[in-house]
mmCIF file of the N, C-alpha and C atoms, coordinates in Angstrom:
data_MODEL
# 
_entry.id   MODEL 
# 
loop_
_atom_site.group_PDB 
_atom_site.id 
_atom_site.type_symbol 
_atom_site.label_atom_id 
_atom_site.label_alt_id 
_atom_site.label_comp_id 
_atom_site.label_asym_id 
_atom_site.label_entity_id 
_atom_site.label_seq_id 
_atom_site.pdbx_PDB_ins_code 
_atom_site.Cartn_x 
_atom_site.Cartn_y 
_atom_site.Cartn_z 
_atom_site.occupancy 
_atom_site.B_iso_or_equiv 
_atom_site.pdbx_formal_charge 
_atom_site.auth_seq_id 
_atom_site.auth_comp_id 
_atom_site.auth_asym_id 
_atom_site.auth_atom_id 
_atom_site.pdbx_PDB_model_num 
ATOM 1   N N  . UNK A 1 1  ? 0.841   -1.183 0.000   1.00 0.00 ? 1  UNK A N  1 
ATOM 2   C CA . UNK A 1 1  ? 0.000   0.000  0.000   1.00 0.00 ? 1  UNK A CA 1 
ATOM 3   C C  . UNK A 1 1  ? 0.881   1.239  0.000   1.00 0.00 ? 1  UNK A C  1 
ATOM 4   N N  . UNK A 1 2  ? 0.165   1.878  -0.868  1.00 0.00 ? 2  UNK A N  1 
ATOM 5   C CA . UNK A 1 2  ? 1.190   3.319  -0.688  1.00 0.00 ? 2  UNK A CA 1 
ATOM 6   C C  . UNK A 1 2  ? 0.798   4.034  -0.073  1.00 0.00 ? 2  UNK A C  1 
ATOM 7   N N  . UNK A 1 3  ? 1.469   4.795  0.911   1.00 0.00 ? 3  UNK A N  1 
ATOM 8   C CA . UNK A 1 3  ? 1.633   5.563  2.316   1.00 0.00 ? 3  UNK A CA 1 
ATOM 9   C C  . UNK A 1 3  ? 0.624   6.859  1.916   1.00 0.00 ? 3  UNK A C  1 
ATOM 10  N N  . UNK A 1 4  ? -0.315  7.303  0.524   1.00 0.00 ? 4  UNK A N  1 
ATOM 11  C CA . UNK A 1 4  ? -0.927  8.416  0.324   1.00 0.00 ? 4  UNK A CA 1 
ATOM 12  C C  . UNK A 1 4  ? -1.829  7.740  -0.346  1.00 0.00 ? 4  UNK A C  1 
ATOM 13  N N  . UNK A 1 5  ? -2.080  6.324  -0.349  1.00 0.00 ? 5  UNK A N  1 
ATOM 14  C CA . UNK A 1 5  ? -3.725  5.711  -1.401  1.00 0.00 ? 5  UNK A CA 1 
ATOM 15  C C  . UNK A 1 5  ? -4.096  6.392  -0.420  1.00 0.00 ? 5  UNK A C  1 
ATOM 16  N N  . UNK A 1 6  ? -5.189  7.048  -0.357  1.00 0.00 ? 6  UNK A N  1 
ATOM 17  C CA . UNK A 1 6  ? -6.375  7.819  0.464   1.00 0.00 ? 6  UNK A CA 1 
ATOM 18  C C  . UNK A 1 6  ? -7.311  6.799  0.639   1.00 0.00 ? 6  UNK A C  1 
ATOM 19  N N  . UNK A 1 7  ? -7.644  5.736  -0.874  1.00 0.00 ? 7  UNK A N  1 
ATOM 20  C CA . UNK A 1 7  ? -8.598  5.519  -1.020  1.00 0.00 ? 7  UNK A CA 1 
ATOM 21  C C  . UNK A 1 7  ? -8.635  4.034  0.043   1.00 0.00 ? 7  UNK A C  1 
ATOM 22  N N  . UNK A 1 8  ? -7.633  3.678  -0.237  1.00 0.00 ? 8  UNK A N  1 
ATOM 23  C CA . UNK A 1 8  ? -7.346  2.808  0.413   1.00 0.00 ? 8  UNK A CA 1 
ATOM 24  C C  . UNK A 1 8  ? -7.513  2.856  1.725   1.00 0.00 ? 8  UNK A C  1 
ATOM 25  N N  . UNK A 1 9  ? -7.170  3.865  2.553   1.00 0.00 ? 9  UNK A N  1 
ATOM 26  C CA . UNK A 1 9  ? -6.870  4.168  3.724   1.00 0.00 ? 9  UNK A CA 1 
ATOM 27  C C  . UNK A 1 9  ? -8.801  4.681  4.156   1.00 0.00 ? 9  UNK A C  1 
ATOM 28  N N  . UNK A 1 10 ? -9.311  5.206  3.864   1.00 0.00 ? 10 UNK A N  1 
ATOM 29  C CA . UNK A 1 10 ? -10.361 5.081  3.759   1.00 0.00 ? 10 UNK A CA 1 
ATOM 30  C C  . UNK A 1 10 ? -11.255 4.111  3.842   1.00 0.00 ? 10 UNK A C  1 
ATOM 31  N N  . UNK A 1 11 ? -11.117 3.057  2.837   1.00 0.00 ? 11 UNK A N  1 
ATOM 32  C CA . UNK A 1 11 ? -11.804 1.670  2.845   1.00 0.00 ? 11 UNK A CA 1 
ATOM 33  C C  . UNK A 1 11 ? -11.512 0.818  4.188   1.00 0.00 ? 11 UNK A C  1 
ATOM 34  N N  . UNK A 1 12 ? -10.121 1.019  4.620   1.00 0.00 ? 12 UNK A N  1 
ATOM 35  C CA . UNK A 1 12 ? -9.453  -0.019 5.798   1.00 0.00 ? 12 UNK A CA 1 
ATOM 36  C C  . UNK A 1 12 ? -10.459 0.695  7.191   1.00 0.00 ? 12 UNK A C  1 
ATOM 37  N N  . UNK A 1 13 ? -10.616 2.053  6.878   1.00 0.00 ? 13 UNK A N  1 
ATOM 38  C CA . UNK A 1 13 ? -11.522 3.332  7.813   1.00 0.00 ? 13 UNK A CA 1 
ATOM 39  C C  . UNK A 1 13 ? -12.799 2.487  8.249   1.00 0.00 ? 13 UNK A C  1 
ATOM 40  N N  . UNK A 1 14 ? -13.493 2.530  6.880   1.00 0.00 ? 14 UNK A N  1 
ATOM 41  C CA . UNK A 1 14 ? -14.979 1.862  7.116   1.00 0.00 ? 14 UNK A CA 1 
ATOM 42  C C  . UNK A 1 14 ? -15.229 0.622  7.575   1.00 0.00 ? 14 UNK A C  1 
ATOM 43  N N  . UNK A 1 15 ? -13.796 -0.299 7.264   1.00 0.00 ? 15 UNK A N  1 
ATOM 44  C CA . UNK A 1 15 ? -14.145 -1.763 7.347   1.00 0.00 ? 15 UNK A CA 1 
ATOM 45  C C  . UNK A 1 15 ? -13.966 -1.775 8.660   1.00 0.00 ? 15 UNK A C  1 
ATOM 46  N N  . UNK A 1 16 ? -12.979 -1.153 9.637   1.00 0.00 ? 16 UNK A N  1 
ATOM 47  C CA . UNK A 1 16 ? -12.466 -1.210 11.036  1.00 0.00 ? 16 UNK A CA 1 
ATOM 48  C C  . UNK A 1 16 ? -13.819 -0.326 11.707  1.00 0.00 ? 16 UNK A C  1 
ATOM 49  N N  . UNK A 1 17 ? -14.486 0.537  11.033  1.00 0.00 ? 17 UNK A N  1 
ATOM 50  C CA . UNK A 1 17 ? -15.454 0.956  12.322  1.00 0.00 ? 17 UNK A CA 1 
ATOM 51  C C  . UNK A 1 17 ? -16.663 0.288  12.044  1.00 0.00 ? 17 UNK A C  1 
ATOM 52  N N  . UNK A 1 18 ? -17.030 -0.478 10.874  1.00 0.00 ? 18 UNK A N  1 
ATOM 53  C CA . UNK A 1 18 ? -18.283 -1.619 10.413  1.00 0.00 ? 18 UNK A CA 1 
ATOM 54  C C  . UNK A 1 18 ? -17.811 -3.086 11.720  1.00 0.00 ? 18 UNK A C  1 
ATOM 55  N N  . UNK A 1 19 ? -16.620 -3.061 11.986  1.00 0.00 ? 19 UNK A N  1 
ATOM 56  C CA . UNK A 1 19 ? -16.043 -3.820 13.245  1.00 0.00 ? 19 UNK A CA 1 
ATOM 57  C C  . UNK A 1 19 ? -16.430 -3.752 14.269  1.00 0.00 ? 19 UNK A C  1 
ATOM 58  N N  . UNK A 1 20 ? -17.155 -2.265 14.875  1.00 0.00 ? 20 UNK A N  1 
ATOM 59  C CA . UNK A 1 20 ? -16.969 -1.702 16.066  1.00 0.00 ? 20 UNK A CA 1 
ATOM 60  C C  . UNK A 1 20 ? -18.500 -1.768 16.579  1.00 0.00 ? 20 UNK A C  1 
ATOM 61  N N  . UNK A 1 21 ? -19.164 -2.056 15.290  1.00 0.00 ? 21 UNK A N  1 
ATOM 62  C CA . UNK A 1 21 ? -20.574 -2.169 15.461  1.00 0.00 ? 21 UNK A CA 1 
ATOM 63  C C  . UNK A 1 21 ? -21.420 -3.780 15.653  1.00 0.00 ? 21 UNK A C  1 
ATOM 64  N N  . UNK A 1 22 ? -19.993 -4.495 15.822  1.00 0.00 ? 22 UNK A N  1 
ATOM 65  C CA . UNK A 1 22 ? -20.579 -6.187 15.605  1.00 0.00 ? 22 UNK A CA 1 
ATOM 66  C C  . UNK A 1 22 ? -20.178 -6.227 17.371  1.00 0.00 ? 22 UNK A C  1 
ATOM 67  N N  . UNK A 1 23 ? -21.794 -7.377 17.394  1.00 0.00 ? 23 UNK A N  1 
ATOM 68  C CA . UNK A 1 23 ? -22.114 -7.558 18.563  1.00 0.00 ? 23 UNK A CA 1 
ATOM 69  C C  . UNK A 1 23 ? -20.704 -8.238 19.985  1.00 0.00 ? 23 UNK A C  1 
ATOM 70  N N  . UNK A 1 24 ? -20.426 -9.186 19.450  1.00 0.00 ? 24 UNK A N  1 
ATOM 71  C CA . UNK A 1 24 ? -19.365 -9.318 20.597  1.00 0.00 ? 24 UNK A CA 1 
ATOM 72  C C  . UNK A 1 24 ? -17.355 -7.919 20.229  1.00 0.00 ? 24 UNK A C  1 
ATOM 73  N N  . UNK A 1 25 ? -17.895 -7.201 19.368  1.00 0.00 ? 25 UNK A N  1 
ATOM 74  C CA . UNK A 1 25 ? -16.378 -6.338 19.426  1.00 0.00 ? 25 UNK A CA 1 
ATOM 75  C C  . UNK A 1 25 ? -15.853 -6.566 20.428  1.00 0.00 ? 25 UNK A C  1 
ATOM 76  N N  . UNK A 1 26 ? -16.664 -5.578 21.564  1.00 0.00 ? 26 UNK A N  1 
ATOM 77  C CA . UNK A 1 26 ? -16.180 -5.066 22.678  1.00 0.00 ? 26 UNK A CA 1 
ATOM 78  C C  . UNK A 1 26 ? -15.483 -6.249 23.773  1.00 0.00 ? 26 UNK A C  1 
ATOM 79  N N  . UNK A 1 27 ? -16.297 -7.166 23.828  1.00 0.00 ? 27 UNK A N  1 
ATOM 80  C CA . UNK A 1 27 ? -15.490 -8.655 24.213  1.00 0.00 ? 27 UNK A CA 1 
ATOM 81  C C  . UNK A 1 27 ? -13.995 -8.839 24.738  1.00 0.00 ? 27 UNK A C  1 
ATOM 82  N N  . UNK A 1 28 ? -13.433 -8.617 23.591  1.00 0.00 ? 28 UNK A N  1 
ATOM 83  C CA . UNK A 1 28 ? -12.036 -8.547 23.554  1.00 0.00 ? 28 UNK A CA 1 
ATOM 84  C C  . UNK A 1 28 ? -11.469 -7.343 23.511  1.00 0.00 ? 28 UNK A C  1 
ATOM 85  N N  . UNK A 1 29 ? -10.829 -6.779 24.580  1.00 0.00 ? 29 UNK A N  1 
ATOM 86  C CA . UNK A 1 29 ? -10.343 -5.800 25.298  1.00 0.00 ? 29 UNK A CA 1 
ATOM 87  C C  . UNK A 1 29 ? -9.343  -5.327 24.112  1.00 0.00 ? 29 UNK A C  1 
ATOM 88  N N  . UNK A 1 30 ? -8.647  -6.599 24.039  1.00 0.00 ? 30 UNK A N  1 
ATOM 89  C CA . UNK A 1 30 ? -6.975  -6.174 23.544  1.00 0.00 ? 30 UNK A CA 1 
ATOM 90  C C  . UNK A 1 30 ? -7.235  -5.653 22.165  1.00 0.00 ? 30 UNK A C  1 
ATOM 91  N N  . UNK A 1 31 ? -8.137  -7.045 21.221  1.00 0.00 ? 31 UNK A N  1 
ATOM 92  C CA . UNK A 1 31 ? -8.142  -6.553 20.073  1.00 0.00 ? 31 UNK A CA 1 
ATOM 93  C C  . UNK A 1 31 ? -9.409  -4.832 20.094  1.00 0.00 ? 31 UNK A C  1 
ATOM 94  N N  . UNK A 1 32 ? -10.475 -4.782 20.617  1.00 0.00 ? 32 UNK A N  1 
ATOM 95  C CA . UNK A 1 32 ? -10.699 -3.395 20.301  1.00 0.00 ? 32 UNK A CA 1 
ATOM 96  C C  . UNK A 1 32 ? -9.804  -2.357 20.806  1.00 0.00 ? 32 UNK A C  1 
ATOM 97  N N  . UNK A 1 33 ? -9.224  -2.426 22.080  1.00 0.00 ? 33 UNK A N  1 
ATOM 98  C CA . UNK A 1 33 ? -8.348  -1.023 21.681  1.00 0.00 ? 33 UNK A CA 1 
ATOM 99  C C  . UNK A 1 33 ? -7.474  -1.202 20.612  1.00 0.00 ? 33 UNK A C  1 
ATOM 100 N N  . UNK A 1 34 ? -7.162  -2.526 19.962  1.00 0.00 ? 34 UNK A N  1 
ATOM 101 C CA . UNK A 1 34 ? -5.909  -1.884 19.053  1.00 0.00 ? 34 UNK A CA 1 
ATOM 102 C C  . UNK A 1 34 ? -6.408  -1.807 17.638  1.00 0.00 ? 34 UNK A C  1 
ATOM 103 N N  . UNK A 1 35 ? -8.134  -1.621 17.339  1.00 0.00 ? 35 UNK A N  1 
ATOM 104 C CA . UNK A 1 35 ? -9.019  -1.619 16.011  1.00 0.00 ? 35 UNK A CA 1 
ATOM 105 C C  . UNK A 1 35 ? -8.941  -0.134 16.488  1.00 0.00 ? 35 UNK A C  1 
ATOM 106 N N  . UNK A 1 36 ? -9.259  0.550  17.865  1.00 0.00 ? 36 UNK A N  1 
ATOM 107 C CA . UNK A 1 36 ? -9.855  1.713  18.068  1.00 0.00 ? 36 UNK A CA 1 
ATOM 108 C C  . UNK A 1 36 ? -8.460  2.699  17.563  1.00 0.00 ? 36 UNK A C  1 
ATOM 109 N N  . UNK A 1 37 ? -7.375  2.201  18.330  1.00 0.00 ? 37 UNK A N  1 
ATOM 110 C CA . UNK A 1 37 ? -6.122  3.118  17.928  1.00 0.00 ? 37 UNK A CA 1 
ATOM 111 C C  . UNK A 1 37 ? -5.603  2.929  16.328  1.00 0.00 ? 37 UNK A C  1 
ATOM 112 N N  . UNK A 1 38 ? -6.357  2.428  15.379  1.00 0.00 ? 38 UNK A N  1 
ATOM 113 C CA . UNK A 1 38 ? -5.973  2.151  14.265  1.00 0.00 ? 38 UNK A CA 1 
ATOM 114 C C  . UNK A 1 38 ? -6.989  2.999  13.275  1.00 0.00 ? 38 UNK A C  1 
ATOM 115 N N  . UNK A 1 39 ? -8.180  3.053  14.177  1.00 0.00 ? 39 UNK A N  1 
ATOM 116 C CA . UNK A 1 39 ? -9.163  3.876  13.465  1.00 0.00 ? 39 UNK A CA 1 
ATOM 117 C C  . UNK A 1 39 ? -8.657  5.531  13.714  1.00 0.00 ? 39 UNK A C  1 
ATOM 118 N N  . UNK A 1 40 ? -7.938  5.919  14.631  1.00 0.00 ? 40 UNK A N  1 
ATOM 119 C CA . UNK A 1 40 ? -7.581  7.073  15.005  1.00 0.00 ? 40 UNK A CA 1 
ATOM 120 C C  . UNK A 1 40 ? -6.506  7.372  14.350  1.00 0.00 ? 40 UNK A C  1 
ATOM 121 N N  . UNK A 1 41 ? -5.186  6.691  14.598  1.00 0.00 ? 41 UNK A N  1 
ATOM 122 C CA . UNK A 1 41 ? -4.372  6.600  13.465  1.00 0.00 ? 41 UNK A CA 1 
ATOM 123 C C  . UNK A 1 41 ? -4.528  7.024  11.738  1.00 0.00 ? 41 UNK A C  1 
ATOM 124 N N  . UNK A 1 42 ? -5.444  6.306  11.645  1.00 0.00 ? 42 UNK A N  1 
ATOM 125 C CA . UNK A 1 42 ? -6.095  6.274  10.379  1.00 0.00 ? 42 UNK A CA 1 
ATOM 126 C C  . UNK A 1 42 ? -6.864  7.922  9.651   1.00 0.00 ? 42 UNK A C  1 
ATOM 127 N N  . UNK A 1 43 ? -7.827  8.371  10.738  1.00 0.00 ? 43 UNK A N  1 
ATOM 128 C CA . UNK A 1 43 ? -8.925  9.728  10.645  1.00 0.00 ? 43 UNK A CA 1 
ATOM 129 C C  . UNK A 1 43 ? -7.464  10.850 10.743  1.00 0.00 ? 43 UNK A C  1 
ATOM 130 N N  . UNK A 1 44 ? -7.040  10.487 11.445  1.00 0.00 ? 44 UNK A N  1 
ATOM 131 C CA . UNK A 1 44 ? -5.854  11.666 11.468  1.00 0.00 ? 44 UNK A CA 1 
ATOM 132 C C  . UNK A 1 44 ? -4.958  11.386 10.413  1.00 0.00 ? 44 UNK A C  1 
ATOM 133 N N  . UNK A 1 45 ? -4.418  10.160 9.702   1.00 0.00 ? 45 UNK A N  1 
ATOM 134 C CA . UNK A 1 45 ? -4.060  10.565 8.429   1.00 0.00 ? 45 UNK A CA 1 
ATOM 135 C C  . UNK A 1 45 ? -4.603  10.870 7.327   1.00 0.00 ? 45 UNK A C  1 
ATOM 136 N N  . UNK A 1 46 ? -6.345  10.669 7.300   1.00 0.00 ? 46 UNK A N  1 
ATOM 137 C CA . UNK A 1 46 ? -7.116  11.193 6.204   1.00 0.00 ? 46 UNK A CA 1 
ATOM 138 C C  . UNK A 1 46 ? -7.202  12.344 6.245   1.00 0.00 ? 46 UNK A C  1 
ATOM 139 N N  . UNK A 1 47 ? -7.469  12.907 7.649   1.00 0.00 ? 47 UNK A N  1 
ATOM 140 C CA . UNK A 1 47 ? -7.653  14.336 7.916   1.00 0.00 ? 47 UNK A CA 1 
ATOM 141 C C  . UNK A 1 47 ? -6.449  15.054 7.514   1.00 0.00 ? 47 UNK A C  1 
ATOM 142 N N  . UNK A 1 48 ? -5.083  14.782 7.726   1.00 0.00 ? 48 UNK A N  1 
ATOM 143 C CA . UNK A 1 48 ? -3.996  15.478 7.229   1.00 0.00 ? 48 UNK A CA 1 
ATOM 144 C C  . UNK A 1 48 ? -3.900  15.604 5.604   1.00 0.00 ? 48 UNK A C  1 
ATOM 145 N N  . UNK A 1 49 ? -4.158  14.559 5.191   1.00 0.00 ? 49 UNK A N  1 
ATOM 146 C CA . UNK A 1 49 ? -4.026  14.595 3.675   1.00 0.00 ? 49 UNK A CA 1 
ATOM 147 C C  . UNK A 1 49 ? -5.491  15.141 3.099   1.00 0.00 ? 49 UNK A C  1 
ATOM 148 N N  . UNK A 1 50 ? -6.488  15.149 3.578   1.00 0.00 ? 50 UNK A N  1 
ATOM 149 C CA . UNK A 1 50 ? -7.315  16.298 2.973   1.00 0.00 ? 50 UNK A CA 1 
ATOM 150 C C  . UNK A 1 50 ? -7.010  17.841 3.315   1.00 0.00 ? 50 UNK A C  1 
ATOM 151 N N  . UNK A 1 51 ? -6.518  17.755 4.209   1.00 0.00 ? 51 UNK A N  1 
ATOM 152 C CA . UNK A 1 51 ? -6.651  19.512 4.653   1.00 0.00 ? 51 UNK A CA 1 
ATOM 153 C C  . UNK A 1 51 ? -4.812  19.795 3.730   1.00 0.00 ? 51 UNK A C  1 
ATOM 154 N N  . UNK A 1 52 ? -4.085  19.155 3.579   1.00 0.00 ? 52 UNK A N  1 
ATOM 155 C CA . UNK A 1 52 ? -3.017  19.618 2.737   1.00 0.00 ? 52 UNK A CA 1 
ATOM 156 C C  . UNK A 1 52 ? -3.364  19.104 1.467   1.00 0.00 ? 52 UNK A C  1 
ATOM 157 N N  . UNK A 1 53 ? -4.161  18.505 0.774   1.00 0.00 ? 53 UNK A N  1 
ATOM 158 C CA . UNK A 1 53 ? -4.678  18.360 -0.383  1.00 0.00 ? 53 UNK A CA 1 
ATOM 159 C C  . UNK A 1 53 ? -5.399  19.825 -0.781  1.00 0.00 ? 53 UNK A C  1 
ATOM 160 N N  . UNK A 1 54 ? -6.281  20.400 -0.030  1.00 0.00 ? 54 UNK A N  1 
ATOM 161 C CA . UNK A 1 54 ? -6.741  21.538 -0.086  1.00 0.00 ? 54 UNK A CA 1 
ATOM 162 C C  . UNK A 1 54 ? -6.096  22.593 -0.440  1.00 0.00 ? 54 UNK A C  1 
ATOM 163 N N  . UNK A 1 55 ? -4.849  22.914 0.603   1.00 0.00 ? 55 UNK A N  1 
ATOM 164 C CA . UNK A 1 55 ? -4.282  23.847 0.115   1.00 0.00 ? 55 UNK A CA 1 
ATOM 165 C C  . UNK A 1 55 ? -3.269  23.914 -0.660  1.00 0.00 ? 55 UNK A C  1 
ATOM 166 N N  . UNK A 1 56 ? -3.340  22.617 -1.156  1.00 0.00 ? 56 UNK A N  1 
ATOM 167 C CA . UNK A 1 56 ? -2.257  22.627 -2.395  1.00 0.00 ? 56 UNK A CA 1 
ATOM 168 C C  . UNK A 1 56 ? -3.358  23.116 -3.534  1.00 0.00 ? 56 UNK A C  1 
ATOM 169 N N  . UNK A 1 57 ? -4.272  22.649 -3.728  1.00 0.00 ? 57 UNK A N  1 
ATOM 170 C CA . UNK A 1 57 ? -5.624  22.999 -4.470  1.00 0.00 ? 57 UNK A CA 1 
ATOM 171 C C  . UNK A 1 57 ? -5.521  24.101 -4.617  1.00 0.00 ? 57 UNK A C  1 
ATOM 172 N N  . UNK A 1 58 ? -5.831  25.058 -3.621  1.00 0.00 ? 58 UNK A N  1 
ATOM 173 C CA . UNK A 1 58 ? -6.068  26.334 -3.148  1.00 0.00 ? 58 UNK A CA 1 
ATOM 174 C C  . UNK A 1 58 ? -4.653  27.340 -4.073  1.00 0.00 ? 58 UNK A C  1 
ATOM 175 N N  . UNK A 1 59 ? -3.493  26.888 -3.684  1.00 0.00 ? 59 UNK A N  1 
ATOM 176 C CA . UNK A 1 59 ? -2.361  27.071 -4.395  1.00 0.00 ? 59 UNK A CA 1 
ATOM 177 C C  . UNK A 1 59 ? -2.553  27.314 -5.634  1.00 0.00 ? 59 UNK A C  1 
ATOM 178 N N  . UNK A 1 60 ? -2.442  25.760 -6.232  1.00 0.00 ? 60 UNK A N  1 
ATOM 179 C CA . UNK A 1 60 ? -2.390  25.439 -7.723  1.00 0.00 ? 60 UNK A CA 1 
ATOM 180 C C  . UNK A 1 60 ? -3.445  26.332 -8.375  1.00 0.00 ? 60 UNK A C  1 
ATOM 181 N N  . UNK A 1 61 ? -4.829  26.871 -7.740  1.00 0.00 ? 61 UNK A N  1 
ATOM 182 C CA . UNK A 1 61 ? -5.409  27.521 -8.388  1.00 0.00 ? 61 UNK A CA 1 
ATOM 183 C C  . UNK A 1 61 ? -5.030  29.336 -8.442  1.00 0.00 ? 61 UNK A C  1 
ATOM 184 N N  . UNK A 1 62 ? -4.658  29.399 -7.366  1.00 0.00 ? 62 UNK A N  1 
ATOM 185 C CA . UNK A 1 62 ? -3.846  30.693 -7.353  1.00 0.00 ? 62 UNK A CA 1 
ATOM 186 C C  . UNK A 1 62 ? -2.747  31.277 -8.338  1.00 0.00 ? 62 UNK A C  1 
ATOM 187 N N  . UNK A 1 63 ? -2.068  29.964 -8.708  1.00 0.00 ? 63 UNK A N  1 
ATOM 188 C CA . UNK A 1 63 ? -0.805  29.979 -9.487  1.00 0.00 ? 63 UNK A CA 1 
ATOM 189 C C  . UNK A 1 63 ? -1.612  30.201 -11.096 1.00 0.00 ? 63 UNK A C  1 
ATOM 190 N N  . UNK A 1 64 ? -2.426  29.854 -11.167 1.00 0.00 ? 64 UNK A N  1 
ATOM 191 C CA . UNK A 1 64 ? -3.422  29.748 -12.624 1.00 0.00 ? 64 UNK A CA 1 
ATOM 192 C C  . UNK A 1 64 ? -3.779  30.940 -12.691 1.00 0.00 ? 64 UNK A C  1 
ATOM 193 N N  . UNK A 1 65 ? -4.478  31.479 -11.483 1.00 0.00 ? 65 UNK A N  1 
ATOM 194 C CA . UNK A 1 65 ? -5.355  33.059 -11.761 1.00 0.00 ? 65 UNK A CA 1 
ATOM 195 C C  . UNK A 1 65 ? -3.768  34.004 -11.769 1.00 0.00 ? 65 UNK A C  1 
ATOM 196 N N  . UNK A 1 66 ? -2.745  33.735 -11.349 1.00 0.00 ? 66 UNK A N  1 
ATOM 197 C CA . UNK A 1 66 ? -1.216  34.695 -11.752 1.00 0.00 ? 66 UNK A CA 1 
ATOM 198 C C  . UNK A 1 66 ? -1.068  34.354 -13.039 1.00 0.00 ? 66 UNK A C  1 
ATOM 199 N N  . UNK A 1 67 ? -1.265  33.314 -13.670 1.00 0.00 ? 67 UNK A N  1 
ATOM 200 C CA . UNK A 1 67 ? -0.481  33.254 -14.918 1.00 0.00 ? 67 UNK A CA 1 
ATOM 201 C C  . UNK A 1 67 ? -1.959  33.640 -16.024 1.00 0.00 ? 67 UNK A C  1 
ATOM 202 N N  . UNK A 1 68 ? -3.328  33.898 -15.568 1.00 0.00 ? 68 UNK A N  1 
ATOM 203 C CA . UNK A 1 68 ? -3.872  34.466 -16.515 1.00 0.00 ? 68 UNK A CA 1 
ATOM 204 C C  . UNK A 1 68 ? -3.620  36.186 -16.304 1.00 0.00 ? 68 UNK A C  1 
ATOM 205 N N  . UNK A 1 69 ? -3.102  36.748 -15.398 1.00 0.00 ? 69 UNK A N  1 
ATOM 206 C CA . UNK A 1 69 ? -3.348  38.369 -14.785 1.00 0.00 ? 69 UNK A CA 1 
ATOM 207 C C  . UNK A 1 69 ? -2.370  38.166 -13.440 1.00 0.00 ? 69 UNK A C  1 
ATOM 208 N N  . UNK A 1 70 ? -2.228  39.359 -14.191 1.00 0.00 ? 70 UNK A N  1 
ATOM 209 C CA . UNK A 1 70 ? -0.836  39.477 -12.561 1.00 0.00 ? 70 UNK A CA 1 
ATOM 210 C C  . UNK A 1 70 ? -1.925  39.970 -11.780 1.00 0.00 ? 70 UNK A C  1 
ATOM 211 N N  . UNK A 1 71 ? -1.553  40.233 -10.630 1.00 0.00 ? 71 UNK A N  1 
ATOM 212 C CA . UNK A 1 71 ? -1.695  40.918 -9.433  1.00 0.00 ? 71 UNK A CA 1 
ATOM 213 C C  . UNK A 1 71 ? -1.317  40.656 -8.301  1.00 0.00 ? 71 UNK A C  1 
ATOM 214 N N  . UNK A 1 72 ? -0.900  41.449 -7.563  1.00 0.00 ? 72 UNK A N  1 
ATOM 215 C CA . UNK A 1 72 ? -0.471  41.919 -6.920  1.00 0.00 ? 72 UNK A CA 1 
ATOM 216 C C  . UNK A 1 72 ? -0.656  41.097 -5.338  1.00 0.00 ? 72 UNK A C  1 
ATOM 217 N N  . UNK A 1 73 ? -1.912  41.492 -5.314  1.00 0.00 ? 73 UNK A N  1 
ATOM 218 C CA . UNK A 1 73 ? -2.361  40.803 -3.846  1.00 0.00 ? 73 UNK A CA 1 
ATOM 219 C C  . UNK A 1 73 ? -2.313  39.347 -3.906  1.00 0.00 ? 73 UNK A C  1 
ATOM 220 N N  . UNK A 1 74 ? -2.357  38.406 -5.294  1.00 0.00 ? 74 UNK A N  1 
ATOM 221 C CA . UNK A 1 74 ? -2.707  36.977 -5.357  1.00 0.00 ? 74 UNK A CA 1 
ATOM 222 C C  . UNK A 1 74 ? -1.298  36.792 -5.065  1.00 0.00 ? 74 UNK A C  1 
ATOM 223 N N  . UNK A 1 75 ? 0.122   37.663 -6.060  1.00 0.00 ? 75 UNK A N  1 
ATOM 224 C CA . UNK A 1 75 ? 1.316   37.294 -5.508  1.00 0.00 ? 75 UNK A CA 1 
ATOM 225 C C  . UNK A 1 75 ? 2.082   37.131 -3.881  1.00 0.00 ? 75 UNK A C  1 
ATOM 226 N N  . UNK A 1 76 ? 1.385   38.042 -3.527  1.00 0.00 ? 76 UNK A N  1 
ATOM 227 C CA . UNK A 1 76 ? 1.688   38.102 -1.999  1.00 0.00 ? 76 UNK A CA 1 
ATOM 228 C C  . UNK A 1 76 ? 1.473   36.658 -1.458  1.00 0.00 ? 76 UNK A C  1 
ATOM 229 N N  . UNK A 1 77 ? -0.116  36.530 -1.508  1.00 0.00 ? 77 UNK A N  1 
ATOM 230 C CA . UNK A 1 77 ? -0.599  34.911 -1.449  1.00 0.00 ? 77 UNK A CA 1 
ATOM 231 C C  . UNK A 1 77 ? 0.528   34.075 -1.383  1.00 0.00 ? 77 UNK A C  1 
ATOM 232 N N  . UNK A 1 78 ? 0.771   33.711 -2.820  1.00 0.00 ? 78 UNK A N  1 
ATOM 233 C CA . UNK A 1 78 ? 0.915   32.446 -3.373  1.00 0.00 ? 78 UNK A CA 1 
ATOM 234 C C  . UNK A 1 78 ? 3.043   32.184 -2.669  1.00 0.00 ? 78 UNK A C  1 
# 
């Protein structure tokens, strides 16, 4: 798996908290905390790579509106 499939990381997301909802989970101590710290693990690397996906977005579109029209204030920005 590569360390930025999102999609991937995502899917492993749903399948581990579709886990959390089956009747004996909780049962086993050891294995749910270490589904729970994997789901956290996990939201915090989706969450990092969307919110810097964004502002690379945010960027790349900035860099587009400079190269149709300068200005001034977008340069400051970017």
């Amino acid at each position: 798996m590569i360390h930025f499939d999102i999609i991937t990381l995502e899917k492993e997301l749903s399948e581990l908290e579709n886990q959390t909802t089956m009747q004996n989970f909780w049962e086993d101590t050891s294995n749910s905390s270490k589904v729970l710290k994997r789901i956290t693990e996990l939201k915090n690397k989706i969450s990092s790579f969307k919110s810097t996906k964004k502002e690379l977005d945010n960027l790349i579109e900035i860099k587009n509106l400079l190269s149709e029209e300068k200005d001034a204030e977008l340069e400051k920005e970017l």
